[in-house]
N, C-alpha and C positions, 0 to 999 in steps of 0.2 A: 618684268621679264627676268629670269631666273638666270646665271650661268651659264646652264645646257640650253636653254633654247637659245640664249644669244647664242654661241658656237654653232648649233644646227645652220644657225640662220646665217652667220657668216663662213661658215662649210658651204653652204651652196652657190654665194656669193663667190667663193673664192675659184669656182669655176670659170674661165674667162667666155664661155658660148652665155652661160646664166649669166656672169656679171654684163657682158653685152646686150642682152634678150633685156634685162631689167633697167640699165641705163637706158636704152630705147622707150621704154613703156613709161620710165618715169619722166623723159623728155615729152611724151605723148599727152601729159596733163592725165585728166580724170575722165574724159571718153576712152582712154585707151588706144586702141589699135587692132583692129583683124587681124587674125594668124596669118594670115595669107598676106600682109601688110608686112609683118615681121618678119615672115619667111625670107620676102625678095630682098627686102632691105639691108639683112644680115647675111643672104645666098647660104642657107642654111636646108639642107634636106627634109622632107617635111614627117620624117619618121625621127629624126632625130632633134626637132626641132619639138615634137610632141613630147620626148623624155624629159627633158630640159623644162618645159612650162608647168607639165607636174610636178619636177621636184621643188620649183619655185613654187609652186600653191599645195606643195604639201607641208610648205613650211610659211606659208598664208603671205608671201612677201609679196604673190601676184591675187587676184581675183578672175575668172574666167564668167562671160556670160554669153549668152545667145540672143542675136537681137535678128528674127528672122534668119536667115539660112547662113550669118554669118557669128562668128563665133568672134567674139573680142575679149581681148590680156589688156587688163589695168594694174598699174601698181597700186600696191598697199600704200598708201602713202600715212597711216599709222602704225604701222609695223616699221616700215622706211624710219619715225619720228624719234621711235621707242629706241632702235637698235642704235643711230646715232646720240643721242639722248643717253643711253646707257654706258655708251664709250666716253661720252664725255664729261660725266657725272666723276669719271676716274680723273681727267686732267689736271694734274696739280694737287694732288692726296698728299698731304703731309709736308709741302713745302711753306 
């Protein structure tokens, strides 16, 4: 991961609805969690609660799938690996 995409990726993060929405998903493990699961949880409007999940899977940090008529947000949790992984590849440069 380059620079620019770490910053994109912790730009979106640095939202606290995204950084709450994504703490959530990532507590959720690798089934994830239904929108409608995330919604109540977080008392989030469900229009603004739609903006927020795409900036996160526009920046691939969420995964979205359909399993029957419900729709579930998983974290990346390799993108999750990479972004931390990259910040700490910095700790301690040159001491």
């Amino acid at each position: 991961m380059n620079d620019e995409q770490l910053a994109k990726c912790l730009a979106e993060l640095g939202n606290i609805t995204r950084l709450r929405i994504f703490k959530l998903l990532i507590k959720a493990g690798e089934k994830g969690l239904p929108v409608g699961t995330v919604q109540k949880s977080l008392d989030i409007p469900a229009s603004t609660l739609s903006h927020h999940l795409s900036k996160l899977a526009s920046k691939n940090l969420i995964h979205k799938n359909r399993v029957g008529t419900t729709q579930n947000c998983i974290a990346n949790y390799d993108i999750l690996d990479i972004v931390v992984s990259e910040l700490k590849e910095q700790c301690c440069l040159g001491a």
